[in-house]
N, CA, C and O atoms as a GROMACS GRO file, in nm:
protein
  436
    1UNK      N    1  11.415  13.426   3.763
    1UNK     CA    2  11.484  13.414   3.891
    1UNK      C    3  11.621  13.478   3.875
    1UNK      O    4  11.704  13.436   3.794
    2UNK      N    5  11.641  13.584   3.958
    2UNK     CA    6  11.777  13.612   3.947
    2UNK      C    7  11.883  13.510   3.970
    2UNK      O    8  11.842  13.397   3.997
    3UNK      N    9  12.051  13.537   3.964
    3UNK     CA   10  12.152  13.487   3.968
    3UNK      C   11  12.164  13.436   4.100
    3UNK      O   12  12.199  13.320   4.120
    4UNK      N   13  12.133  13.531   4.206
    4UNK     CA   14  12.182  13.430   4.352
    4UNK      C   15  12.120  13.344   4.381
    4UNK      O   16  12.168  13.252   4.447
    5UNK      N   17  11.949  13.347   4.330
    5UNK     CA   18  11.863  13.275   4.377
    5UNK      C   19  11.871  13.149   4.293
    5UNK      O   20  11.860  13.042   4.353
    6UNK      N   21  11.890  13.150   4.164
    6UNK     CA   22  11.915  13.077   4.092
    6UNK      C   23  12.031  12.956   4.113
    6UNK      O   24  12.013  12.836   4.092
    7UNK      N   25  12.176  13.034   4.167
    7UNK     CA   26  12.283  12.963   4.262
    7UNK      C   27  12.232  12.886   4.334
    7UNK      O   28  12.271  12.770   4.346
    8UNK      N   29  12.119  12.942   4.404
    8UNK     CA   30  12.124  12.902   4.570
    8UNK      C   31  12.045  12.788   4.579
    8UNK      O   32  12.052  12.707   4.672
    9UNK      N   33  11.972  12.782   4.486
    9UNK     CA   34  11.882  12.623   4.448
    9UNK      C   35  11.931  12.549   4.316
    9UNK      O   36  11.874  12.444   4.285
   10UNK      N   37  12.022  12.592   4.248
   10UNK     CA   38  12.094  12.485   4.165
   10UNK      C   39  12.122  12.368   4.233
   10UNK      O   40  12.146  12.274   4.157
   11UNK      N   41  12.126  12.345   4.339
   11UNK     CA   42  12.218  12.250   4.419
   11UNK      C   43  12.131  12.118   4.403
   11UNK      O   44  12.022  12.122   4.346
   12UNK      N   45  12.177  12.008   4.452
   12UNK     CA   46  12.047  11.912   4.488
   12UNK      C   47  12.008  11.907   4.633
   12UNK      O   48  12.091  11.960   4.707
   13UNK      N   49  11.927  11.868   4.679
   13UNK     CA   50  11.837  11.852   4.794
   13UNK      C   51  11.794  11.709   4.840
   13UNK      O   52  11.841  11.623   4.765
   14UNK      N   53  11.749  11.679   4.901
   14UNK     CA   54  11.767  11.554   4.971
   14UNK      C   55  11.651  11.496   5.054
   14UNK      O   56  11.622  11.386   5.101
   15UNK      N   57  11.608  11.600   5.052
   15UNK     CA   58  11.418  11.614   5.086
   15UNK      C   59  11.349  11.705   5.045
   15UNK      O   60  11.406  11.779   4.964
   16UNK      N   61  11.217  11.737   5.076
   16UNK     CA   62  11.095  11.843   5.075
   16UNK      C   63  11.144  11.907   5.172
   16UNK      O   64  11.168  12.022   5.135
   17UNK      N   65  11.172  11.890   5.280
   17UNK     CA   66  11.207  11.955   5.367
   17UNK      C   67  11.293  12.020   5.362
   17UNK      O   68  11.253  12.136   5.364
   18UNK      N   69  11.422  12.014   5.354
   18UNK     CA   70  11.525  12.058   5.296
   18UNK      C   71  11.486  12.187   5.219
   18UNK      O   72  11.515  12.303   5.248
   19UNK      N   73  11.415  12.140   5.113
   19UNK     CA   74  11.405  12.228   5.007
   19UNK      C   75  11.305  12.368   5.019
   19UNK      O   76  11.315  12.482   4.976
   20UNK      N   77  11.194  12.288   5.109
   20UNK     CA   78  11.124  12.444   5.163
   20UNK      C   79  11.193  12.559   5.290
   20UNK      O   80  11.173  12.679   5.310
   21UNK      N   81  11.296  12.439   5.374
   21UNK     CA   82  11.331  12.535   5.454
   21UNK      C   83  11.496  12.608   5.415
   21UNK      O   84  11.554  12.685   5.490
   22UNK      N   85  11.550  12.559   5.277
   22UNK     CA   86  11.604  12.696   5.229
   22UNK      C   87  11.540  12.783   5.151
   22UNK      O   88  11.619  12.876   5.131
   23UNK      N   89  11.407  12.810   5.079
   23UNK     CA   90  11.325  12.862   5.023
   23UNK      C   91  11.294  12.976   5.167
   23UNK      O   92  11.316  13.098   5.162
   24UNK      N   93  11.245  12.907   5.281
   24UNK     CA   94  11.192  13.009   5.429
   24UNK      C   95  11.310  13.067   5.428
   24UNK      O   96  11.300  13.189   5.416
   25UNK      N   97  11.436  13.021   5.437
   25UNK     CA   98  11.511  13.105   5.470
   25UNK      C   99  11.578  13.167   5.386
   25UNK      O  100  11.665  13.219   5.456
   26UNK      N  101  11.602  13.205   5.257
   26UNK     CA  102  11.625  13.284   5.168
   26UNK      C  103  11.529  13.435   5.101
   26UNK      O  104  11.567  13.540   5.048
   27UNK      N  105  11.373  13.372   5.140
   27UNK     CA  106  11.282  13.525   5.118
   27UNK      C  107  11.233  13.519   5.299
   27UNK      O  108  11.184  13.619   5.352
   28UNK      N  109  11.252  13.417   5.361
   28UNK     CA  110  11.204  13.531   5.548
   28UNK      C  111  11.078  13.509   5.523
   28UNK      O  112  11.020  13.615   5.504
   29UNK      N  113  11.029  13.444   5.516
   29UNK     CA  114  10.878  13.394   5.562
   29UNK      C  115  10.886  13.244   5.545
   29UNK      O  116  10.981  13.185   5.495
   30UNK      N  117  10.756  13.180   5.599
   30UNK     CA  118  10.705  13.036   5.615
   30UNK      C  119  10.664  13.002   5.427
   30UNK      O  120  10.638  13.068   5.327
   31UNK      N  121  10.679  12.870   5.461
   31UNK     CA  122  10.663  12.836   5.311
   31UNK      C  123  10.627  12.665   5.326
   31UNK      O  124  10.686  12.570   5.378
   32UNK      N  125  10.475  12.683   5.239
   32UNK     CA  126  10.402  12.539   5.212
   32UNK      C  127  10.422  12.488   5.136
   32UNK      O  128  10.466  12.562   5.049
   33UNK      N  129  10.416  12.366   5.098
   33UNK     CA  130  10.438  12.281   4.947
   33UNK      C  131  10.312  12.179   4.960
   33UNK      O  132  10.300  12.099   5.053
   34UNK      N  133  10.213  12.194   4.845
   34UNK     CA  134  10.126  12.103   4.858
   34UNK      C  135  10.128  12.045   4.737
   34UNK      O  136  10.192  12.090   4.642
   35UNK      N  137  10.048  11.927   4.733
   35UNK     CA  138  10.056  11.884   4.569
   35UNK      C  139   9.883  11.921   4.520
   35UNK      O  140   9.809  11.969   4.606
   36UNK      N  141   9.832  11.896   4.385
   36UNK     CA  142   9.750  11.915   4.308
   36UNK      C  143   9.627  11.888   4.372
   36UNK      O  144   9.527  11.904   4.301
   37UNK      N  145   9.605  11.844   4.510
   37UNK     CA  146   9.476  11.780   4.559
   37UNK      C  147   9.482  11.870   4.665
   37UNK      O  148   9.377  11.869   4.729
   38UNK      N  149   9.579  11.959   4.712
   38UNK     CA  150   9.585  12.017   4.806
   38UNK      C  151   9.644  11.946   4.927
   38UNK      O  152   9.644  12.025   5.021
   39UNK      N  153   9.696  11.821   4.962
   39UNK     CA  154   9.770  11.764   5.047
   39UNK      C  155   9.913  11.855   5.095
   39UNK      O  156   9.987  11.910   5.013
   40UNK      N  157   9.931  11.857   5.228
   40UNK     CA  158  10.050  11.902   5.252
   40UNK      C  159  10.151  11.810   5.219
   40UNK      O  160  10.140  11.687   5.219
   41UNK      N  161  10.255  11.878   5.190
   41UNK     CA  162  10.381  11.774   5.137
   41UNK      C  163  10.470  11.818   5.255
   41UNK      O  164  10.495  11.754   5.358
   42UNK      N  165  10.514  11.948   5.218
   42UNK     CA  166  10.632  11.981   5.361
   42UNK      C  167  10.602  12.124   5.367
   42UNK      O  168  10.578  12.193   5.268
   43UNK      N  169  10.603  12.158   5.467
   43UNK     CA  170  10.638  12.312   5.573
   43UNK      C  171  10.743  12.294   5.646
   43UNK      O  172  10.811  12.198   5.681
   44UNK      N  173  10.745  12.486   5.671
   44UNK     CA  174  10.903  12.520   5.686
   44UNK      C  175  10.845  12.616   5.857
   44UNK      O  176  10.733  12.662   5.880
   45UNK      N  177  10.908  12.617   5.905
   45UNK     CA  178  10.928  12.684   6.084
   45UNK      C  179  10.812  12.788   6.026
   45UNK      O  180  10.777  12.804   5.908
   46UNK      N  181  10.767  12.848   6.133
   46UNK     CA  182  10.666  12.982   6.100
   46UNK      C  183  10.724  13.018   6.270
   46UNK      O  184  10.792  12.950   6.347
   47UNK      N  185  10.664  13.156   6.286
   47UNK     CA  186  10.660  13.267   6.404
   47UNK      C  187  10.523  13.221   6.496
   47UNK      O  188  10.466  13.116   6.467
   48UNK      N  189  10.487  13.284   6.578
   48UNK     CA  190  10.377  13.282   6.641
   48UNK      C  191  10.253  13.336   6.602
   48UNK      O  192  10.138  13.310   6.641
   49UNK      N  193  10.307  13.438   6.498
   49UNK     CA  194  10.160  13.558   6.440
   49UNK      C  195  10.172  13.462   6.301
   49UNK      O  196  10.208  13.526   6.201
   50UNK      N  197  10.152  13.344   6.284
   50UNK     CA  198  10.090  13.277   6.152
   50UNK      C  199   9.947  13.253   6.146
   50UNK      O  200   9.890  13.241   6.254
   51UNK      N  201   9.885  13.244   6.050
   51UNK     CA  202   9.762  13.263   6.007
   51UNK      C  203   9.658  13.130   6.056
   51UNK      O  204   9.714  13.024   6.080
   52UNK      N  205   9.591  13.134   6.063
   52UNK     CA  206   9.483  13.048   6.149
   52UNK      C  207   9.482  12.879   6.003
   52UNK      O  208   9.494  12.760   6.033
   53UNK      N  209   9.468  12.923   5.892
   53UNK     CA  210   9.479  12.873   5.761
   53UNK      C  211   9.575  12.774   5.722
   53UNK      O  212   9.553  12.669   5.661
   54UNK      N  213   9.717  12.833   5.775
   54UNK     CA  214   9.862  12.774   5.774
   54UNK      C  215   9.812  12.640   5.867
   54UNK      O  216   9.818  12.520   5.838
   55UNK      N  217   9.754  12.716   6.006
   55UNK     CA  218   9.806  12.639   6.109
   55UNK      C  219   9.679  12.536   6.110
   55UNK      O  220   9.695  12.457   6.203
   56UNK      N  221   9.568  12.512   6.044
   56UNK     CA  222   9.461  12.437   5.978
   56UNK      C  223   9.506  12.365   5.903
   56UNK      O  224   9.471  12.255   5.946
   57UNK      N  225   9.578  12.346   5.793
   57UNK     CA  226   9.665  12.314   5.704
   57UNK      C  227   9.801  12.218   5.758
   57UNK      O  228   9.807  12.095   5.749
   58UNK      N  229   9.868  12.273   5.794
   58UNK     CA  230   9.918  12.218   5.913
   58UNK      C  231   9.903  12.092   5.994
   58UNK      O  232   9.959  11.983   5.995
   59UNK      N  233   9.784  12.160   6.078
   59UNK     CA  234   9.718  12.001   6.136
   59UNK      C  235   9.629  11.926   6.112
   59UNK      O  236   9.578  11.841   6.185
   60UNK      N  237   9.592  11.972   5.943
   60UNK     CA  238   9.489  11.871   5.901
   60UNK      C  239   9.563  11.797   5.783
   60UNK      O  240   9.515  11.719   5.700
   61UNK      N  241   9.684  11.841   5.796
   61UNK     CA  242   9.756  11.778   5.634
   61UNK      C  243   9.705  11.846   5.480
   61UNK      O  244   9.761  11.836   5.371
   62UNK      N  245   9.608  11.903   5.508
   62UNK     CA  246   9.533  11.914   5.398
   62UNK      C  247   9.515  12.097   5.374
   62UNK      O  248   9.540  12.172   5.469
   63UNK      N  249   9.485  12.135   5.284
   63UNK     CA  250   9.454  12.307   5.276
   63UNK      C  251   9.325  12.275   5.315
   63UNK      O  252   9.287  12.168   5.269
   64UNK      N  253   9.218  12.354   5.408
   64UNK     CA  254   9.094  12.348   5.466
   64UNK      C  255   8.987  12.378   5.313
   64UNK      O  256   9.035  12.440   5.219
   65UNK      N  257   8.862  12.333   5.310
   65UNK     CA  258   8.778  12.315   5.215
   65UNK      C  259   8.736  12.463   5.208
   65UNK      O  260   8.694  12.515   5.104
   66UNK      N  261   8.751  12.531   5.330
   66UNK     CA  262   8.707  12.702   5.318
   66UNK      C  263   8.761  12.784   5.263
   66UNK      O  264   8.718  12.881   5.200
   67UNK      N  265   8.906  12.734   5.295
   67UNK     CA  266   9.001  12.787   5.167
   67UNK      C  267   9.012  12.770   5.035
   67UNK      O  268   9.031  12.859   4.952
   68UNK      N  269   8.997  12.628   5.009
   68UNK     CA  270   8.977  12.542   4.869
   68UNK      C  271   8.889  12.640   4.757
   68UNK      O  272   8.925  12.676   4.645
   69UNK      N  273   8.732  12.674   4.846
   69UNK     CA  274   8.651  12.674   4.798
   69UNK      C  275   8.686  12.842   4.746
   69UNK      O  276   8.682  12.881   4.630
   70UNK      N  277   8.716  12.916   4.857
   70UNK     CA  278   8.724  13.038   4.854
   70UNK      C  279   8.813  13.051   4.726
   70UNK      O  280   8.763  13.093   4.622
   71UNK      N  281   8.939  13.018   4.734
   71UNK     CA  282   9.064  13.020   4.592
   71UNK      C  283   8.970  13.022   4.454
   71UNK      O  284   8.967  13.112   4.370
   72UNK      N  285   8.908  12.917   4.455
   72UNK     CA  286   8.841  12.874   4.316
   72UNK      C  287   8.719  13.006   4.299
   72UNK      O  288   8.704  13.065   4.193
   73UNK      N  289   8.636  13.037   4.430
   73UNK     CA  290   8.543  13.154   4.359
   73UNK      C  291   8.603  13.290   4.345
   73UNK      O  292   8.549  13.385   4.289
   74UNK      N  293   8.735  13.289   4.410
   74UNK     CA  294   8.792  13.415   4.354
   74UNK      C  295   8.889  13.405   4.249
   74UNK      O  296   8.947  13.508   4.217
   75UNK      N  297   8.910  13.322   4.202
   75UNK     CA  298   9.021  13.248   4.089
   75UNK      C  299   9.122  13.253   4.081
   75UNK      O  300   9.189  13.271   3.980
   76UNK      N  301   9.173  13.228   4.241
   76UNK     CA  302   9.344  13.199   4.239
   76UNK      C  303   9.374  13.041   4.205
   76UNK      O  304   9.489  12.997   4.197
   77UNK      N  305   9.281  12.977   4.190
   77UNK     CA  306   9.346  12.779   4.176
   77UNK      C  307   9.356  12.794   4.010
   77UNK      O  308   9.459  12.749   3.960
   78UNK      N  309   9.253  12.858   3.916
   78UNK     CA  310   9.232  12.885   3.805
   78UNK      C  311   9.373  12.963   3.765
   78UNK      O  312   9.416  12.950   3.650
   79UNK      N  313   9.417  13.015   3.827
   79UNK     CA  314   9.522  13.112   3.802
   79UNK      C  315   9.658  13.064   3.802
   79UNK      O  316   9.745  13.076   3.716
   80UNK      N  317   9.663  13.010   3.909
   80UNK     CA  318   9.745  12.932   3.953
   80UNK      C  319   9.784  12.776   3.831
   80UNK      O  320   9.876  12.695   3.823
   81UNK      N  321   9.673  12.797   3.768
   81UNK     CA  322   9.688  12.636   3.684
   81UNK      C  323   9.748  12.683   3.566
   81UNK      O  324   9.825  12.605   3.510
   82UNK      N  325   9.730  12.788   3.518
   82UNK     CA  326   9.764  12.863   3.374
   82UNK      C  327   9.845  12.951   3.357
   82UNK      O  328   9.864  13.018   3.256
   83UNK      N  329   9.906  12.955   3.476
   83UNK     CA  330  10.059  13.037   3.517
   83UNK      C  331  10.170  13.000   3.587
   83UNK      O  332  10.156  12.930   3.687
   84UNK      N  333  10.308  13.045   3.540
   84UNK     CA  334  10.443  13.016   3.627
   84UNK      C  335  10.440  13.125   3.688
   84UNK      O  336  10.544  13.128   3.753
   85UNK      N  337  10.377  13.225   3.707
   85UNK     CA  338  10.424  13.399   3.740
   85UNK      C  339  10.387  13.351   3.908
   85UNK      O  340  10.290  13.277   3.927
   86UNK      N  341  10.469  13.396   4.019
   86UNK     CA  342  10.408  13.404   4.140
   86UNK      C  343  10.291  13.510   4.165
   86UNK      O  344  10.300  13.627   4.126
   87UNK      N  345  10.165  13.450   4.245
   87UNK     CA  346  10.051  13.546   4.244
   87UNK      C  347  10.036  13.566   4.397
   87UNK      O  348  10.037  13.482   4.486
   88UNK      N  349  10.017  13.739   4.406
   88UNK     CA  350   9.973  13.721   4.567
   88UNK      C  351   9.865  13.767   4.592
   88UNK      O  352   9.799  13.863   4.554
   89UNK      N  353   9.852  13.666   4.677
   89UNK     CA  354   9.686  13.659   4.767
   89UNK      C  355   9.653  13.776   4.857
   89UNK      O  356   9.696  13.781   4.972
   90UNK      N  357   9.577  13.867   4.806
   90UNK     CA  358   9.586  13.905   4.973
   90UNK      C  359   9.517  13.862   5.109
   90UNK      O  360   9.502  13.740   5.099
   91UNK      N  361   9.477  13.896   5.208
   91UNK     CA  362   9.465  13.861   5.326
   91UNK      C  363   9.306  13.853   5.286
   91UNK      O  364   9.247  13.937   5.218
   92UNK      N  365   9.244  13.722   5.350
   92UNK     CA  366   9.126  13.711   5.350
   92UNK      C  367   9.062  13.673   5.465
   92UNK      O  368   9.033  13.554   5.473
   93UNK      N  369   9.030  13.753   5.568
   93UNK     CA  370   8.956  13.762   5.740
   93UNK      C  371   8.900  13.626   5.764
   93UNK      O  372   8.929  13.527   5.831
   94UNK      N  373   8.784  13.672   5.661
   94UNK     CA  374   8.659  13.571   5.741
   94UNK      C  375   8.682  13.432   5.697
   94UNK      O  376   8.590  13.351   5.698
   95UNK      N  377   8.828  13.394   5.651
   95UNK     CA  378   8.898  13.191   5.621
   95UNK      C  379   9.009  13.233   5.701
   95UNK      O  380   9.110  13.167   5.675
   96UNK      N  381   9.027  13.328   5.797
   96UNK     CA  382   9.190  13.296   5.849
   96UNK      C  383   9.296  13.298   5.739
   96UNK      O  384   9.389  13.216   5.741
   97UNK      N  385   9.286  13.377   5.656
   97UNK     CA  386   9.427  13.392   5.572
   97UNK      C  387   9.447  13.500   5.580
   97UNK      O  388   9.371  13.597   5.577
   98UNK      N  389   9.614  13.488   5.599
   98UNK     CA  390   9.697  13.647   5.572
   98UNK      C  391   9.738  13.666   5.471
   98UNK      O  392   9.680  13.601   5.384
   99UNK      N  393   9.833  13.744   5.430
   99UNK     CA  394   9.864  13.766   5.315
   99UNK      C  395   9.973  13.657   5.222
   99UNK      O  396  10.073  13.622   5.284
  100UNK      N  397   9.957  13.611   5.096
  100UNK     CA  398  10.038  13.498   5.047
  100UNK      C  399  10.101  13.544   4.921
  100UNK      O  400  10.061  13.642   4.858
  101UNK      N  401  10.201  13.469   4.890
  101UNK     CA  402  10.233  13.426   4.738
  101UNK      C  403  10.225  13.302   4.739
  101UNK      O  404  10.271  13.245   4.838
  102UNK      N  405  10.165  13.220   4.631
  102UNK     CA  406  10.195  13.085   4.504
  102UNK      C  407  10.209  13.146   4.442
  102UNK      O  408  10.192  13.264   4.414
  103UNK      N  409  10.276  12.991   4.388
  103UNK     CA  410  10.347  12.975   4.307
  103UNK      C  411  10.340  12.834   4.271
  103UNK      O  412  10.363  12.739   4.347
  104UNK      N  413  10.302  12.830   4.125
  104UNK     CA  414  10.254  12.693   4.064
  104UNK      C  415  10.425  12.653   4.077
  104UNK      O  416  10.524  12.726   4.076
  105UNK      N  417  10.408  12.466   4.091
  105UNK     CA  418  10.577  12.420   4.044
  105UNK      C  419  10.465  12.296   3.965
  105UNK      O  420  10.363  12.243   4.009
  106UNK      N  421  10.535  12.279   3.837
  106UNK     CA  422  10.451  12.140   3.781
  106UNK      C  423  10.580  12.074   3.746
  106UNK      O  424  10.693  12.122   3.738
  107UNK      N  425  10.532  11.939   3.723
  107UNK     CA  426  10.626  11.877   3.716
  107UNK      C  427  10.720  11.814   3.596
  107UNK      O  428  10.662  11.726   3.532
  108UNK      N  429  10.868  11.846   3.549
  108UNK     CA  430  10.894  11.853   3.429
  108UNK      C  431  10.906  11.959   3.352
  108UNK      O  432  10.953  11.958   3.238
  109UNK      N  433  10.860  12.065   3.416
  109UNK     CA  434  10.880  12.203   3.401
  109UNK      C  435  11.007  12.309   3.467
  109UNK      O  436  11.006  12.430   3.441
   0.00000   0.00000   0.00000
C-alpha cells in the first residue's frame, strides 16, 4: 500500500461503515465487506449502473449461491483464501456481475 493510502487508513474508525465508505471514496467505486460465510457486513453508496449481484447481495444480506458457486468453479474463493494480493474478477453476464476486485482481509493479519 502506498504512503497516502497507508495515511489515510492509519486512523481508527468507529464502524464498518465508516470504514468501507472511506475505502468508496478514496479508489471511486462501491465497496462490500463480507465475512467468511459470505454474509454482508457493510456497503458503501453505489450509482445506478451497479450490478444486478451487488444489488442481490444487498437485499439478501448474503452474496447469492450463483455467485458463491460460480467463484469456487472458477477459483476465485480458492484464491482468495491463499492470498493478500487484490484479484480482479472480471465481468460475468449470465450471474449479474460486473467487473470486481477482492481482496482477502483475515483477521490478525
Amino acid at each position: 500500500m502506498n504512503g497516502e493510502n497507508r495515511q489515510m487508513f492509519s486512523r481508527p474508525f468507529y464502524s464498518l461503515e465508516e470504514f468501507v465508505d472511506a475505502i468508496s471514496e478514496r479508489f471511486q467505486c462501491p465497496v462490500t465487506i463480507e465475512d467468511a460465510n459470505h454474509h454482508l457486513l457493510a456497503y458503501s453508496s453505489h450509482d445506478e449502473e451497479t450490478d444486478a449481484a451487488r444489488v442481490s447481495t444487498i437485499i439478501g444480506r448474503r452474496v447469492p449461491e450463483r455467485v458463491i458457486h460460480r467463484f469456487w468453479k472458477e477459483g476465485v474463493i480458492p484464491t482468495l483464501n491463499q492470498s493478500d494480493e487484490p484479484l480482479v474478477i472480471p465481468k460475468i453476464g449470465d450471474i449479474g456481475l460486473g467487473n470486481r476486485v477482492a481482496i482477502s482481509i483475515r483477521q490478525n493479519e
